[in-house]
N, C-alpha and C positions, 0 to 999 in steps of 0.2 A: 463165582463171585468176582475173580478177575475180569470174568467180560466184562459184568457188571458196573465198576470202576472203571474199565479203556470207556463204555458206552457211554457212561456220563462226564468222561471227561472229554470225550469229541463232542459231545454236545453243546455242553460248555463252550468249548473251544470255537463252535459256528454260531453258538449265539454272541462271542464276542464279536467276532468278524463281520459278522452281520451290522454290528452297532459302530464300527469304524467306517464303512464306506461313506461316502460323500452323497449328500444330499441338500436337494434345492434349499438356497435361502431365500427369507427375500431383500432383495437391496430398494435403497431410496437413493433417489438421486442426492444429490447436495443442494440445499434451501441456498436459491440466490436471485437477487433481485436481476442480474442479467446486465447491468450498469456499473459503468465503474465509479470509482469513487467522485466526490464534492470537495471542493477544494476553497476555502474562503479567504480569506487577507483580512485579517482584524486592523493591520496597521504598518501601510496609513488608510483609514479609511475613507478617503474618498479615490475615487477610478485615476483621476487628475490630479495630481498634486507637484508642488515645488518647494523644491528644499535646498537651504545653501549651499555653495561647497564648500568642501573641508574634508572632516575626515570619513562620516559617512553615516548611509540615513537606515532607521532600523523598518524595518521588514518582518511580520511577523502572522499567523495561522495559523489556519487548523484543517487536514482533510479527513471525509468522515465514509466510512465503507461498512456495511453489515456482514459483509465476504471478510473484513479485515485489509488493513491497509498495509502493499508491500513495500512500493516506495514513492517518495514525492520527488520530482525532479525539481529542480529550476533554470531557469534560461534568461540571460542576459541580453537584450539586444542595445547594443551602442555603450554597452558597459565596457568594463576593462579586465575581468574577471569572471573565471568559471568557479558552481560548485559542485560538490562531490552528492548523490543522491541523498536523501534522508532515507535508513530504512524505520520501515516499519511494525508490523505484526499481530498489530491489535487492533479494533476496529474506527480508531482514533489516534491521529500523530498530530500534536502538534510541534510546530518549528518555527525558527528565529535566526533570523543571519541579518548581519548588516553589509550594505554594496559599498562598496569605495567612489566618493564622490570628488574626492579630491584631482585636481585637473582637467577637471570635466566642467566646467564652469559654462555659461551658454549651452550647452549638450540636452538633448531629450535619451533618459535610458527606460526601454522599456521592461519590465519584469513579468513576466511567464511562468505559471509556475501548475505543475498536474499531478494526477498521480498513477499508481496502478494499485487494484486489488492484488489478490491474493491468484485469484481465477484466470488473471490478467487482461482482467479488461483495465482498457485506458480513461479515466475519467476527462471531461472538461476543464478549459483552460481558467485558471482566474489570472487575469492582466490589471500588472497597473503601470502605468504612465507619470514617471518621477521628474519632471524639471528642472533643474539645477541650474540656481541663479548664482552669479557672483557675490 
């Protein structure tokens, strides 16, 4: 009867072992459209625009990623100031900063503005072209 018992408990013992080992799964790749995010300027809405100087003109959008959005940059040219990235994490950010226009009076600043997914691709640029009249 002793055998009896060692026999089914080694049995036991390789049918668990058996059910541990590692075996094929199957993977999916990750659903992605392959592009990076869209980037839009609600405002101001036009490509061209001009605005007084003083203290300073608001700037505002939305970038939009199915991957999820990781961050949106922005880039000043002929401005007078940097900013810090927007993060992200959702498949939608929107954001709002205003540029310092003050001292800039006759000046063209251009604004640049993109972003990255998650995956990290880089999306396209949306620019706008501010004018700053006295």
């Amino acid at each position: 009867m002793q055998r009896a018992v060692i026999k089914g408990v080694g049995s036991l013992a390789l049918l668990l072992l058996a059910g541990c080992t590692d075996r094929g799964r199957l993977l999916f790749p990750p659903v992605t459209d392959g592009e990076g995010p869209r980037t839009f300027i609600d405002q101001p809405n036009l490509a061209d625009t001009t605005v007084r100087a003083g203290p300073g003109a608001a700037i505002s959008g939305k970038t939009i990623d199915p991957d999820g959005v990781d961050s949106v940059y922005v880039v000043l040219i002929g401005g007078n100031e940097r900013f810090q990235p927007f993060v992200g994490g959702r498949d939608t950010l929107r954001f709002g900063f205003t540029i310092n226009t003050g001292g800039l009076a006759g000046d063209t600043v251009f604004v640049l503005i993109f972003g990255t997914d998650r995956l990290g691709n880089r999306g396209d640029t949306a620019v706008r072209r501010v004018a700053i009249k006295p």
